[in-house]
N, C-alpha and C positions, 0 to 999 in steps of 0.2 A: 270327685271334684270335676266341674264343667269349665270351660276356657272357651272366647270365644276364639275359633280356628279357621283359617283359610284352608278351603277347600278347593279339588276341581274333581269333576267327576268323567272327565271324557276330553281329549288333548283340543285344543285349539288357541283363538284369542285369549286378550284380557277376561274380556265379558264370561269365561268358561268359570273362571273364579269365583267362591260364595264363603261369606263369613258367617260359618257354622257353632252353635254349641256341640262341641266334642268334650267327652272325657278323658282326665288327663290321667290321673294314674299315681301311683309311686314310682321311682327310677328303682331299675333294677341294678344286680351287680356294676358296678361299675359305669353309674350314670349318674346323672345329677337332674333336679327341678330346677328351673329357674322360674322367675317373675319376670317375664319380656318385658322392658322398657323402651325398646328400638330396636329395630331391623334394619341391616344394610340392604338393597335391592342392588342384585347382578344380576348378571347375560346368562349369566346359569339355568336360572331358573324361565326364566324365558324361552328357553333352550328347553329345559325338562316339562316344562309347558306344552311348548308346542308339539313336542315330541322327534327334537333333533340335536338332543341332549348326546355326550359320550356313553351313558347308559339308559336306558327304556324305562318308562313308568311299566311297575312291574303289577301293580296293581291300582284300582280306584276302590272308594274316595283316594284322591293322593293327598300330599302336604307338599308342601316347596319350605323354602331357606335353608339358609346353613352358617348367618351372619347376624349376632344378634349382641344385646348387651340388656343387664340385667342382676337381678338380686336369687341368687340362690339360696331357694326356701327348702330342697330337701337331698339329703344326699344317699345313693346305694350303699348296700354292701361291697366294702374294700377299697372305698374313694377314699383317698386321702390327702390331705391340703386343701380341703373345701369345707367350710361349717356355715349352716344358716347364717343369712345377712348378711353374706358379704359381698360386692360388687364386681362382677365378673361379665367377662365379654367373650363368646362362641366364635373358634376360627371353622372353616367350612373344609373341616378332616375328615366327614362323615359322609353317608349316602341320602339323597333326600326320601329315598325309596325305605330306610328305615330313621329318621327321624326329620322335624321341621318347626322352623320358628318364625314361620309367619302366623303367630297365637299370641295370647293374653301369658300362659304359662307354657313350659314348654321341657320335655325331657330329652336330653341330649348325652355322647359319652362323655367323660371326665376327660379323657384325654383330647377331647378338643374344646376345652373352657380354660380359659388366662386368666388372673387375676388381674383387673382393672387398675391401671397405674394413677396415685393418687391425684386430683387434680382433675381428672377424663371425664365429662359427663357420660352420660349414658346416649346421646347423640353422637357425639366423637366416639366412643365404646365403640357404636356398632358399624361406624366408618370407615375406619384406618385399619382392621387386619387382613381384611382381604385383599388391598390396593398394596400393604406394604409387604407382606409374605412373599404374594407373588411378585414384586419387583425386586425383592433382595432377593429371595432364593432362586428367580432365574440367574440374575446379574453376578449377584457376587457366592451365593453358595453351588451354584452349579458352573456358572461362567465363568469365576476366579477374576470380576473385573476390579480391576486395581485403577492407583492413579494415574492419572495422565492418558489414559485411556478414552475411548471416544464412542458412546452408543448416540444410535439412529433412533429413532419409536415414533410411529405412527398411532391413529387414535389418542394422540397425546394428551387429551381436553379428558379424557375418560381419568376417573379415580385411579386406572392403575396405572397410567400414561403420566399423572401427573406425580404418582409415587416413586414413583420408574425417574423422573426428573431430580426429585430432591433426593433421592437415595446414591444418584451418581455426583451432584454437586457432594455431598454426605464424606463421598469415600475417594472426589479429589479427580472423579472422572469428569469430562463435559458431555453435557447431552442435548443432544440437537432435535428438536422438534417438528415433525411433518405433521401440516394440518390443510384441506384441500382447501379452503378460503381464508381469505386475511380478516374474518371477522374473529377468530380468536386467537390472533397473533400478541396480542398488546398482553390480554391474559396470560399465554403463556410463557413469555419472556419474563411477565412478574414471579411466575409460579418459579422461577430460576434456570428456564432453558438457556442456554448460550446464544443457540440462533434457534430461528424457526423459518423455516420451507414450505413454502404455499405451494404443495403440488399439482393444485389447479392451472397454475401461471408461469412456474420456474421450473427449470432442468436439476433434478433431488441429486441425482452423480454429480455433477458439476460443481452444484453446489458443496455436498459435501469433500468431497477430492479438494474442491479450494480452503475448503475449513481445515482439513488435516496434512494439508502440505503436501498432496499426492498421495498420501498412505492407505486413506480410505480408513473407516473406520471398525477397531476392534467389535463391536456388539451391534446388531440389528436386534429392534424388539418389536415382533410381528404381532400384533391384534385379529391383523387381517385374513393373513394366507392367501389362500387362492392364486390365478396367474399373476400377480402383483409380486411375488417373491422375486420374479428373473429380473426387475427393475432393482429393488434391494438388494441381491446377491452382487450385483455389479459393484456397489458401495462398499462392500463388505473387507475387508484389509486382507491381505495374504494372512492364511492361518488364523483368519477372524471365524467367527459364530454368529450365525441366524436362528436366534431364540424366534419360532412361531410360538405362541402362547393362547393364542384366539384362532376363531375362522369366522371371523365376522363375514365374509364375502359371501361366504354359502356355496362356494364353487370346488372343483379340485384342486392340489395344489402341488404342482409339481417340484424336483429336485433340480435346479437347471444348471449345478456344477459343470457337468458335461456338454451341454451348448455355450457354455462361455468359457469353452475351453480348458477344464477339468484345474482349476485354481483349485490351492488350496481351503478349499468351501467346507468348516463345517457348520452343517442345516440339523438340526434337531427339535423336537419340539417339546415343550415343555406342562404341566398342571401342579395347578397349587397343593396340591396330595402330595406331591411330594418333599412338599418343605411341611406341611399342615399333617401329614399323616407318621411321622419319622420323630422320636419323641427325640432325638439329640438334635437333628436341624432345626423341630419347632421350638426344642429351647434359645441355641444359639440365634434366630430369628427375633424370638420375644425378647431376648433381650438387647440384640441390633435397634433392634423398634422402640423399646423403652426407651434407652438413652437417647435415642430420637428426638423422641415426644417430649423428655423429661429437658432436655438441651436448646429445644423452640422450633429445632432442623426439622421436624415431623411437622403434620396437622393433619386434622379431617379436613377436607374441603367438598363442606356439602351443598349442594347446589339448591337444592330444594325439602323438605320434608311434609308430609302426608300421617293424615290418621288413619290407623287402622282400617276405620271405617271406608276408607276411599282407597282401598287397596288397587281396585280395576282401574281407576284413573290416573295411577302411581303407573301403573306398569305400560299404561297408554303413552304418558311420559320417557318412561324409562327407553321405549321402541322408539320414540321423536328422533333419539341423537342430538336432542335441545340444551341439554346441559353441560355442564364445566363443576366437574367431579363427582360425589355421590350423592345417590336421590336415599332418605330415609324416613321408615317411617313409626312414626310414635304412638306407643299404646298407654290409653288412660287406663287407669285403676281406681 
């Protein structure tokens, strides 16, 4: 069977990308076919693009994705809870280096496909598990954030920044939004930040120290890294946490406990493999997220969507930083 398949044969831009007839195959042990019906678009793969991904394209042609939603049409030997037809969505558990679903069809493991919660089209399918995985499983399964509680997050306008917002209003935390212009202040206030900090213009410690009473707050959620942490770490509460989750900055990123005087700072950093790759934390997740979704407190919030066909012009988007939550894209059949 042929699919058509995103391709890149040699790292660089968008334009490096070509939509290929590939053969797709049977799933082997422990894998599943699906019918791509949508594709989430991350910084990942942009990352694994260019070739400044946490792991190397180990080979070319490559494939990219790890975020899809769709109908599985065939299942391996020893899958079980999966039968032809039924609507399921791909979390990004896996290596792009051995599978990818920016395709028409697409074989991926069982262990990282969810059952589609009734209601979700297949646009929302391939939205909401990479923004919400990783915003619970830093915040409340690795970070233990409970109520009352108060996280920071920058790139707040980003799908997981804005996940990262409803999942602390969710569980009774506040969360405060850093965005460096006040053109997506209005949005993110609706999106249910408490406040939001234009770090272009205003003093972000000040601010926040005035928000928590002096205390500063329990959770920093880093997108960025880079020298930007020693500004964050100041905010950060006695015996608070600086989840880095990104390094959008591209720079080093130092641990700056120690220049500010060795507080009780802890800095860690965090990836969705670990909520996405763990079959007890991605159940207790999938089902944090259901009740979500199923409750109204969740949503996709997708900014834009794309065909297949205009994959290079997706990801020329995706690079702008133009959007306010996730770009995806839809494949006909």
């Amino acid at each position: 069977m042929m699919a058509k398949t995103v391709l890149f044969h040699e790292l660089g831009g968008p334009e490096v990308m070509r939509l290929e007839d590939a053969e797709v195959g049977e799933p082997g042990p422990g894998e599943v076919r699906i019918r791509v019906d949508a594709i989430g678009l991350n910084r990942a793969e942009v990352l694994f693009r260019t070739g400044h991904y946490i792991e190397p394209v180990k080979r070319f042609p490559a494939r990219l994705g790890t975020e899809a939603a769709g109908v599985v049409e065939a299942v391996g030997e020893g899958v079980e809870g999966f039968r032809p037809g039924q609507p399921v969505s791909t979390v990004p558990g896996f290596s792009q280096n051995g599978h990818g679903v920016y395709a028409e069809r697409a074989i991926v493991p069982a262990a990282s496909v969810l059952h589609r919660p009734e209601g979700i089209g297949a646009v929302e399918g391939a939205a909401v598990w990479m923004p919400y995985l990783t915003a619970y499983g830093a915040l409340v399964e690795v970070g233990g954030m409970r109520p009352g509680d108060t996280v920071v997050l920058n790139a707040a306008s980003s799908s997981v920044g804005l996940a990262a917002i409803h999942v602390a209003d969710r569980v009774g935390a506040t969360p405060i939004a850093l965005t460096r212009t006040a053109a997506k202040k209005e949005a993110l206030l609706k999106e249910g930040a408490a406040e939001v900090i234009v770090t272009g213009s205003e003093d972000v410690a000040e601010r926040v120290l005035a928000a928590t009473g002096g205390r500063g707050a329990e959770f920093v959620f880093d997108a960025v890294a880079g020298p930007g942490v020693r500004d964050l770490a100041r905010v950060v509460a006695d015996d608070g946490t600086l989840l880095v989750y990104g390094a959008l900055s591209g720079e080093p990123t130092p641990y700056p406990g120690i220049e500010l005087g060795m507080p009780a700072l802890n800095m860690r950093t965090y990836t969705m493999i670990e909520t996405a790759g763990r079959p007890e934390r991605l159940r207790r997740a999938a089902a944090f997220v259901t009740s979500g979704l199923r409750s109204g407190a969740f949503r996709a919030v997708v900014d834009r969507t794309f065909d297949l066909s205009e994959i290079v012009e997706a990801h020329r988007y995706l690079e702008s930083n133009a959007q306010v939550g996730k770009i995806v894209i839809t494949v006909a059949h």
